[in-house]
C-alpha positions as CSV (number, residue, x, y, z in Angstrom):
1,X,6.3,7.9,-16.8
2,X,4.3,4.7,-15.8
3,X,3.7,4.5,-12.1
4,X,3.1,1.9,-10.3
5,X,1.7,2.5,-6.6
6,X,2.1,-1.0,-3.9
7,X,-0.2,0.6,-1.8
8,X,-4.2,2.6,-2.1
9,X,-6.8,1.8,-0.5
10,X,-9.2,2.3,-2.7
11,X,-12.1,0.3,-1.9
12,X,-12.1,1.5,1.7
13,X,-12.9,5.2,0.6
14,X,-15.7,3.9,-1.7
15,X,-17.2,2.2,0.8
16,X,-16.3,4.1,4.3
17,X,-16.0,7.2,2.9
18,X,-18.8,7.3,0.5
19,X,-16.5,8.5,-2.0
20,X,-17.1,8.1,-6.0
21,X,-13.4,8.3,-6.8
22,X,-14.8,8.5,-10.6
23,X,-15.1,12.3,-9.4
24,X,-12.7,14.6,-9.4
25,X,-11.1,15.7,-6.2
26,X,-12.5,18.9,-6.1
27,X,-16.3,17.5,-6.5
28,X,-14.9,14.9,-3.8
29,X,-13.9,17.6,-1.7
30,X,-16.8,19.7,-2.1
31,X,-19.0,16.8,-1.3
32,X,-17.8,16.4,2.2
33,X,-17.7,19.9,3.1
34,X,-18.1,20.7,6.9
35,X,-18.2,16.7,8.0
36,X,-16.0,15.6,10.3
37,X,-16.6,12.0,11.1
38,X,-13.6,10.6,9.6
39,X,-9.7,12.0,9.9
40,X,-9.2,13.1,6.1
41,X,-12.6,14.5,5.2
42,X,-12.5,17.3,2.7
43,X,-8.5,16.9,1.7
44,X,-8.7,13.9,-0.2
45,X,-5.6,12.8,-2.7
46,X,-7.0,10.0,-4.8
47,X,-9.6,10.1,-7.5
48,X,-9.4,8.2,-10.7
49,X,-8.7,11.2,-12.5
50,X,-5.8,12.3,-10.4
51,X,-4.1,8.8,-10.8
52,X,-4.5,9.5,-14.4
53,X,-2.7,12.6,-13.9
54,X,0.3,11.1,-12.0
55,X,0.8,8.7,-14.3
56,X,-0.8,5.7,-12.4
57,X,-1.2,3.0,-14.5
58,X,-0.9,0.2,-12.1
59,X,-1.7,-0.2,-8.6
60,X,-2.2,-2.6,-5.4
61,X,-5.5,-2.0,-4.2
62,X,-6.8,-3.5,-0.9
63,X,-9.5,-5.1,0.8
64,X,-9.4,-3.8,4.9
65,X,-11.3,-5.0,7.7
66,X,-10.2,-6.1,11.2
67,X,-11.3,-6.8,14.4
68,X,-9.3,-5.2,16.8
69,X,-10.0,-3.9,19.6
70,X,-10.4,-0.9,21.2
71,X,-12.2,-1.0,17.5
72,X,-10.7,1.8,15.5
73,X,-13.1,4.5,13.8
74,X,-13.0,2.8,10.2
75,X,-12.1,-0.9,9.1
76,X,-13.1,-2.2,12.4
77,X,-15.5,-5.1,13.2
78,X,-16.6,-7.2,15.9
79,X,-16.4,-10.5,14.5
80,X,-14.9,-11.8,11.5
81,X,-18.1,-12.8,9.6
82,X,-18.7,-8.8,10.1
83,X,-15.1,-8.5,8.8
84,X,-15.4,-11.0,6.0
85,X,-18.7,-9.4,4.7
86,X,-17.3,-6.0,4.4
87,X,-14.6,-7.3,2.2
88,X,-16.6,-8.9,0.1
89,X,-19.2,-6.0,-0.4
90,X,-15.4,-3.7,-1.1
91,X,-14.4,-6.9,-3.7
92,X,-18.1,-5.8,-5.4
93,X,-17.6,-2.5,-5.7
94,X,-13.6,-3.6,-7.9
95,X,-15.9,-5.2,-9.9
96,X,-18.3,-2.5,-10.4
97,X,-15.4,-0.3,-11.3
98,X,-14.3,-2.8,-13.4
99,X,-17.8,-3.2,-14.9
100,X,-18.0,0.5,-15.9
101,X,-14.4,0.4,-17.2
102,X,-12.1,2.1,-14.8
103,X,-10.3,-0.6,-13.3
104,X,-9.0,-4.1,-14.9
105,X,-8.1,-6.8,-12.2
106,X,-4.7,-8.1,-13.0
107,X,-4.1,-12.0,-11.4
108,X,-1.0,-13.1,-13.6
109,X,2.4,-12.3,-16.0
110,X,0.1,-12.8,-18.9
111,X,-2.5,-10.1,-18.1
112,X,0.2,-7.6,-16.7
113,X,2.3,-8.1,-19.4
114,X,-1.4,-7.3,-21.8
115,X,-2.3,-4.5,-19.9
116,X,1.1,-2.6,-19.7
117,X,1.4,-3.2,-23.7
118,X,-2.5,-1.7,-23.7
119,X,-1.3,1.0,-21.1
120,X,1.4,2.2,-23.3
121,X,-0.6,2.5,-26.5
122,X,-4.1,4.0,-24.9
123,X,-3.2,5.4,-21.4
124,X,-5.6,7.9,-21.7
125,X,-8.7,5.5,-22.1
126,X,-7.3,2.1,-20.6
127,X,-8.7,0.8,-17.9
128,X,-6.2,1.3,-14.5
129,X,-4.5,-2.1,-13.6
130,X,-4.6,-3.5,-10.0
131,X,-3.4,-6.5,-7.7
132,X,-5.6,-7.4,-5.1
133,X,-4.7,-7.5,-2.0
134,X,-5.7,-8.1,1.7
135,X,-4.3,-5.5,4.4
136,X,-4.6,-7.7,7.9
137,X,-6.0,-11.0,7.5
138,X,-8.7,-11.1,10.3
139,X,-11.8,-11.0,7.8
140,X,-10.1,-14.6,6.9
141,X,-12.4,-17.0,8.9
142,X,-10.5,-20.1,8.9
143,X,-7.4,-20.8,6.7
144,X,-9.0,-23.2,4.1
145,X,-11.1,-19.7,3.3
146,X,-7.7,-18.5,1.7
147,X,-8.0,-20.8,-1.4
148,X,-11.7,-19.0,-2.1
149,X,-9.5,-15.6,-1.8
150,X,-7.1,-16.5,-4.6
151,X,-9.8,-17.7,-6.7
152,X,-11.7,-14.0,-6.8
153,X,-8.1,-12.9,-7.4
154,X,-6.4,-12.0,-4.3
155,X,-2.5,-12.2,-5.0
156,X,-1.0,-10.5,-2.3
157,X,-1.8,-11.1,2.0
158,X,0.0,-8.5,4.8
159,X,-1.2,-11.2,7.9
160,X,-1.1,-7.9,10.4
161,X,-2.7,-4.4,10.6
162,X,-2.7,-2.7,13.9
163,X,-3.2,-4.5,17.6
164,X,-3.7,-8.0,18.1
165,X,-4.7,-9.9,14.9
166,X,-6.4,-13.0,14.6
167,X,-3.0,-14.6,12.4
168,X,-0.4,-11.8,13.5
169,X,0.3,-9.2,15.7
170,X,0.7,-5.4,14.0
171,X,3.7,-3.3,14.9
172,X,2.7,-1.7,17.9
173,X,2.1,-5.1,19.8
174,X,4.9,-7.3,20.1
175,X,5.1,-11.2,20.0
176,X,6.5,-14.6,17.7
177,X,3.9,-15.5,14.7
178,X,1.3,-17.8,16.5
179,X,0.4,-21.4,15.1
180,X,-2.2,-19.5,13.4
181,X,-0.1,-17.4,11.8
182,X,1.8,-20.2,10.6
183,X,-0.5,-22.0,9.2
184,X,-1.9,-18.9,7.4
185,X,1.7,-18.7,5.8
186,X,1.6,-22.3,4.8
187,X,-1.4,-21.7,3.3
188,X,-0.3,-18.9,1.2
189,X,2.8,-20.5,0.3
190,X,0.9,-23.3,-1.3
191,X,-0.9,-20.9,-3.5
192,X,2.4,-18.6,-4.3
193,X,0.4,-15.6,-3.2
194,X,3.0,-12.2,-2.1
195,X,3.8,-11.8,1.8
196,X,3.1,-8.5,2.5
197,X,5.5,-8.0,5.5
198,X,3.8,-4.5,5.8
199,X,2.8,-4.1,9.9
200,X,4.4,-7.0,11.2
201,X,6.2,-6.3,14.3
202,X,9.6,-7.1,14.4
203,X,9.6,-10.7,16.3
204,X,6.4,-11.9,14.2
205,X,8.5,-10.5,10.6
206,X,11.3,-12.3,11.3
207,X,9.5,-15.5,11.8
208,X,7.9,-14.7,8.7
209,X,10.8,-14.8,6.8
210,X,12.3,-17.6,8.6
211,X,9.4,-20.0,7.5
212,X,8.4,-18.0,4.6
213,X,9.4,-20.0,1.1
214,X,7.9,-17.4,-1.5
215,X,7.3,-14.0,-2.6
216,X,7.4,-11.2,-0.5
217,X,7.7,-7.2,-0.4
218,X,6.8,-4.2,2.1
219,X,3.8,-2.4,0.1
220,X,4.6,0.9,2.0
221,X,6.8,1.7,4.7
222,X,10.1,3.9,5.4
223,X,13.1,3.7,7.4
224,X,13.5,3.5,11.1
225,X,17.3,4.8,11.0
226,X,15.2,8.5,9.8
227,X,12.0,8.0,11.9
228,X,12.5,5.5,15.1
229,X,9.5,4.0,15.1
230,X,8.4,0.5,15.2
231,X,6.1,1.0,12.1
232,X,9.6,1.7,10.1
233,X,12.3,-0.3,8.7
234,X,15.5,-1.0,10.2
235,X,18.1,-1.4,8.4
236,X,18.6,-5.0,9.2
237,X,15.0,-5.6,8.0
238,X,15.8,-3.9,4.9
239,X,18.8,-5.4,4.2
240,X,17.1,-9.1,4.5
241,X,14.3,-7.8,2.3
242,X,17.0,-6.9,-0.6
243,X,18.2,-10.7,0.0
244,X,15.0,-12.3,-0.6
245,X,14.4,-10.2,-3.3
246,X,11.7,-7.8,-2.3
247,X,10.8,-4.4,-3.4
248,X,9.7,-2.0,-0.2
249,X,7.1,0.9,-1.4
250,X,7.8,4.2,-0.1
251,X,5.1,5.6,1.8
252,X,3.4,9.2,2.1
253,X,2.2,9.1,5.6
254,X,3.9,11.9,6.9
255,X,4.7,11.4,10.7
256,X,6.4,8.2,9.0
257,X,8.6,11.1,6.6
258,X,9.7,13.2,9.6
259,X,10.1,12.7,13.3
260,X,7.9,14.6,15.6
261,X,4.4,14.7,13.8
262,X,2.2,13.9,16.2
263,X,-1.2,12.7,14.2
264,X,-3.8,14.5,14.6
265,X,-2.3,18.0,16.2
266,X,1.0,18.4,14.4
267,X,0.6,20.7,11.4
268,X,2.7,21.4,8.3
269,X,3.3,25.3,9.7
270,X,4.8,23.2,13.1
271,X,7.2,21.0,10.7
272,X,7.5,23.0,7.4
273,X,10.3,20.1,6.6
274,X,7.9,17.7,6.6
275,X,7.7,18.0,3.1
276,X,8.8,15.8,-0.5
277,X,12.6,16.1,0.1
278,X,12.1,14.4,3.2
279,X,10.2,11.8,1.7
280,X,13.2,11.9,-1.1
281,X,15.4,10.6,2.1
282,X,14.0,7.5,2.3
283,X,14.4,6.4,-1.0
284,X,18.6,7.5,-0.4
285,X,19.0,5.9,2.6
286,X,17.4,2.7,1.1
287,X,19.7,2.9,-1.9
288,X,22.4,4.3,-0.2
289,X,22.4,1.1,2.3
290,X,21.5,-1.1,-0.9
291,X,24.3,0.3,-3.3
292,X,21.6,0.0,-5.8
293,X,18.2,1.5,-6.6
294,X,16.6,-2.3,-7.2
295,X,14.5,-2.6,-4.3
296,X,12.9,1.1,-3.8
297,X,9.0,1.7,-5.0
298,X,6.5,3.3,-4.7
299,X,4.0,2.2,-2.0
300,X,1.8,6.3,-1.5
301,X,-1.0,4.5,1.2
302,X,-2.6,8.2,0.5
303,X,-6.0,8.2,1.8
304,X,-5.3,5.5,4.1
305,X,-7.3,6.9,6.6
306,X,-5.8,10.2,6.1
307,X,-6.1,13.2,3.6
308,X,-3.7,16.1,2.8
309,X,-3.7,17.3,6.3
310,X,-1.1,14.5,6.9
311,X,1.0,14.5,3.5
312,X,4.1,15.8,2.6
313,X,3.3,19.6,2.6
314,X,3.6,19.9,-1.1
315,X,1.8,17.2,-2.3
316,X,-2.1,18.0,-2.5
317,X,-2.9,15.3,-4.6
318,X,-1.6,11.5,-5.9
319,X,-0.7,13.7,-9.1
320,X,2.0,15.4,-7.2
321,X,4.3,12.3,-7.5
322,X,5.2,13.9,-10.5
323,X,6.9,16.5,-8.3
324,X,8.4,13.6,-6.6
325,X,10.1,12.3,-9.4
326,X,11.8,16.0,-10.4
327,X,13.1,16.2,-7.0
328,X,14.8,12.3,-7.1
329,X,16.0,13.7,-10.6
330,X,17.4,16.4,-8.9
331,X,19.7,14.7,-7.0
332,X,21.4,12.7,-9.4
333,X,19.3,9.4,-10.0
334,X,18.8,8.6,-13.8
335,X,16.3,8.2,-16.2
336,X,17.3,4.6,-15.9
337,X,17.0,4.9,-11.7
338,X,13.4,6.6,-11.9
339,X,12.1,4.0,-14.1
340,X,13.0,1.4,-11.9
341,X,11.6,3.2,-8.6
342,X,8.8,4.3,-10.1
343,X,7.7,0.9,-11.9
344,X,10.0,-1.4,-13.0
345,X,11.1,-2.7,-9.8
346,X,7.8,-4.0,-8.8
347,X,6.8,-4.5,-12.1
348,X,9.8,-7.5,-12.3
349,X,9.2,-8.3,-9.0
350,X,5.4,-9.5,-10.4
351,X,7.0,-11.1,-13.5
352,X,9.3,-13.1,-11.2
353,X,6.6,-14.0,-8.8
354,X,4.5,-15.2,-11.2
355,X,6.8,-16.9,-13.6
């Protein structure tokens, strides 16, 4: 089955990591034996061949870099001409990948409806599809800036990350979108490009849907009612999202699957259920609350600043999704219910959007 994953950063382990995600994950692996200067090194999930394997076919793939401070170990900049350089030097390594043929940038209905006919008929040797998209909007210098964005095919804009953006505050801080913010959302309502709602904290998200005329999703997140956290969904969120139409991409970030991880110390041997029928829980409590399977994805954010050591204990790599979807089939949702959370939901969402 066709996958379609809201959420990889790709072009942050290219660049941060030094990773050639051409590779596969055991070269990857290999490569960073004994290195420790980054959480995630030597368990990585995502290579090009391991999408393949999953079934990855399409994906939203970001450009990252903020300027928050305490500055985090990756992503992190002092200024945002810093910031704004670093995404451009990630955009130029898409376009190498689309240069040597891995990747295919994908900006509107008539090219995803081209590449999912090519997808279909060649998967092995076509090109992976992806949407463009910025994770925290701080590398955005001023707000006229945006229009540039959209033109080297940015389509989709999540205004927060972590701590105090420039536009919006991330989830852990708490505050009403600032002017900034608004005028940011203006912005990208002129040019119909996808809110990401993705990090928002919960004053700031519902001013973003208040004043928020277009498209929308959550890329990756999961459900506060399982883990109560701030990063998570309520269910009031959720059911707004569902309203406006929006698709929300479950994500594998495991201290988001179970409560209790504690990043960076907790291990799967402390929480053995910290595993893919956990993850399964979010998608039912999402349809559950929904009464329909509509507006569930798939959002992984694997190697998000993470590797293995912080998945679901039984998936080692992006290619165990494939285990995901015999466990969803396990408990009852159709073929007709996994085609729609694993593609077809975001995939009409796009269609919609960019009717």
């Amino acid at each position: 089955m066709l996958i379609f994953d809201a959420h990889l950063d790709l072009s942050l382990n290219a660049i941060e990591y030094n990773r050639d995600l051409r590779l596969s994950i055991e070269e990857v692996r290999a490569a960073e034996a004994g290195m420790t200067d980054l959480a995630g090194r030597g368990n990585a999930t995502v290579t090009f061949p391991e999408m393949r394997k999953a079934g990855i076919g399409l994906c939203v793939a970001t450009q990252l870099a903020g300027c928050r401070k305490p500055l985090g170990p990756i992503g992190t900049w002092n200024s945002p001409e810093q910031a704004w350089a670093m995404t451009q030097g990630q955009l130029a390594w898409y376009r190498a990948m689309e240069d040597a043929g891995h990747l295919r940038q994908i900006c509107d209905r008539a090219q995803l409806d081209d590449h999912l006919q090519a997808w279909e008929s060649a998967s092995e040797t076509c090109p992976i599809g992806y949407i463009l998209s910025l994770e925290g909007t701080d590398s955005i210098r001023e707000v006229s800036e945006l229009e540039a964005c959209y033109h080297q095919g940015l389509r989709a804009v999540g205004p927060a990350h972590y701590g105090k953006g420039r536009y919006a505050l991330g989830h852990d801080q708490d505050g009403p979108l600032s002017d900034k913010g608004r005028q940011l959302l203006a912005e990208m309502d002129r040019l119909n490009m996808i809110l990401d709602v993705t990090h928002l904290c919960d004053r700031s998200f519902w001013d973003a849907l208040a004043v928020y005329r277009g498209p929308l999703w959550a890329s990756h997140h999961n459900c506060r009612a399982l883990v109560d956290d701030p990063r998570q969904l309520s269910d009031e969120q959720i059911r707004a999202l569902a309203q406006r139409g929006a698709v929300i991409g479950i994500a594998c970030d495991v201290w988001m699957v179970v409560p209790g991880w504690r990043r960076r110390s907790t291990t799967h041997q402390d929480l053995p259920q910290a595993n893919l029928e956990s993850l399964a829980n979010h998608v039912d409590h999402v349809c559950q609350l929904l009464g329909t399977t509509k507006h569930v994805g798939i959002g992984t954010d694997l190697d998000g600043g993470f590797g293995n050591e912080q998945t679901p204990a039984d998936l080692k790599t992006i290619a165990d999704l494939l285990t995901f979807q015999g466990i969803l089939e396990k408990r009852g949702y159709s073929d007709v219910d996994l085609t729609q959370i694993f593609h077809r939901n975001f995939v009409d969402f796009l269609r919609n959007a960019w009717s």
